[in-house]
Structures are given as structure tokens and as C-alpha cells.
C-alpha positions in Angstrom: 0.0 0.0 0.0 2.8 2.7 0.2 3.0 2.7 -3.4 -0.2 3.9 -4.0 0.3 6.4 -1.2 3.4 8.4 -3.0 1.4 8.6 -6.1 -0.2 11.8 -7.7 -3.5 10.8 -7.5 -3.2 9.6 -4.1 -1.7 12.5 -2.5 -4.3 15.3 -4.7 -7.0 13.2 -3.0 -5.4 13.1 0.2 -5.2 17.1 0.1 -9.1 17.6 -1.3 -10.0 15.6 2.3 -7.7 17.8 3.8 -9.3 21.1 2.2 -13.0 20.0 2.6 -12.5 19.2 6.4 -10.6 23.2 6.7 -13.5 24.3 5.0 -15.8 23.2 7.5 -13.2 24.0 10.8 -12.6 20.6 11.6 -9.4 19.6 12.6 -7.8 15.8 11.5 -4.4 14.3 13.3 -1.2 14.1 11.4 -2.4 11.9 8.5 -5.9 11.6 8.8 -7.0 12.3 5.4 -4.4 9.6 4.3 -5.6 7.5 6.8 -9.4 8.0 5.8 -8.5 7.3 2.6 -6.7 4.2 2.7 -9.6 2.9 4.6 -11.9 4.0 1.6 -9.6 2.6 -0.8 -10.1 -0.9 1.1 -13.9 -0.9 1.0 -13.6 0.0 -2.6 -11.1 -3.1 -3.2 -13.0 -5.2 -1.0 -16.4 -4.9 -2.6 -14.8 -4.8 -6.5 -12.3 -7.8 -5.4 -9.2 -5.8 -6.9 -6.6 -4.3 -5.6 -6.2 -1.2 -4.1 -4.0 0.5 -6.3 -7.1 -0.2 -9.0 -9.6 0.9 -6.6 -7.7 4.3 -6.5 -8.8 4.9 -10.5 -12.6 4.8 -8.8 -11.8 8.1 -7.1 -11.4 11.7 -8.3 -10.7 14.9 -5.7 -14.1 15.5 -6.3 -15.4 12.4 -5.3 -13.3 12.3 -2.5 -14.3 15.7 -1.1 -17.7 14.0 -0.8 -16.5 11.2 1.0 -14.7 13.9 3.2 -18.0 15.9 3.4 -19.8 12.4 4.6 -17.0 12.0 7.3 -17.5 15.4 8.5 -21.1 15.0 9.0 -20.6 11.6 10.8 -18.1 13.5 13.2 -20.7 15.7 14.2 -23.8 14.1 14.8 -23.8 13.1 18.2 -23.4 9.9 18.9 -26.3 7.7 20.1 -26.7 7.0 23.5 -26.6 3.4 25.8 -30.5 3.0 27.2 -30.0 3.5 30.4 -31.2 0.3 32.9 
């Protein structure tokens, strides 16, 4: 998998995550959008059965800004609460 992360594509995606989470003042660790994206690129494999330097060609920066945009939401909604007993 470190191939795919040094690669163009990779890294512009990487940095659209980055962007659309600045855009909306929410902060990721050191690596997050690489991270988030890695994980994406997984699913993608996963579900296609290929690899996931082939699921990377299913992505654009524009696509990935919505997956970024999804992940923000997610972040925000407060998370359900245990019933209490």
C-alpha cells in the first residue's frame, strides 16, 4: 500500500480531504486524510475484489471531497446513547 500512497492521485485526494474538512473548521491528526482514505480505498477493493492501487482509478478529488464531506457530518452528529437500565 505505500505505493499507492506516494502517487499523484493519491496524494491530490489526500489534500481535497484535507481542504473540505478546513472548509468546514474541523481539525484531523497528522495523516488523517491519508488515513481516511486508505480505509476507503479498502472498502472500494473489498467490494470490486481488486486491488487497491485499482480501486484508487474509482476516485477523483471530487469524489473524494464528498466522501470527506460524509465524514465530517458523521463527526458531528452526536453519537447515540446506551439506554439507560
Amino acid at each position: 500500500m505505500a505505493e499507492v500512497d506516494r502517487t499523484k492521485q493519491f496524494l491530490e485526494i489526500a489534500g481535497a480531504i484535507e481542504r473540505e474538512f478546513a472548509v468546514r473548521n474541523m481539525r484531523l491528526k497528522p495523516g488523517g486524510a491519508k488515513e481516511l482514505l486508505r480505509a476507503h480505498l479498502g472498502w472500494i477493493a473489498n467490494q470490486f475484489g481488486i486491488t487497491q492501487r485499482s480501486a484508487l482509478n474509482y476516485l477523483t478529488p471530487e469524489t473524494a471531497a464528498q466522501l470527506a464531506r460524509s465524514a465530517a457530518r458523521t463527526m458531528r452528529e452526536p453519537s447515540p446513547q446506551s439506554p439507560a437500565n
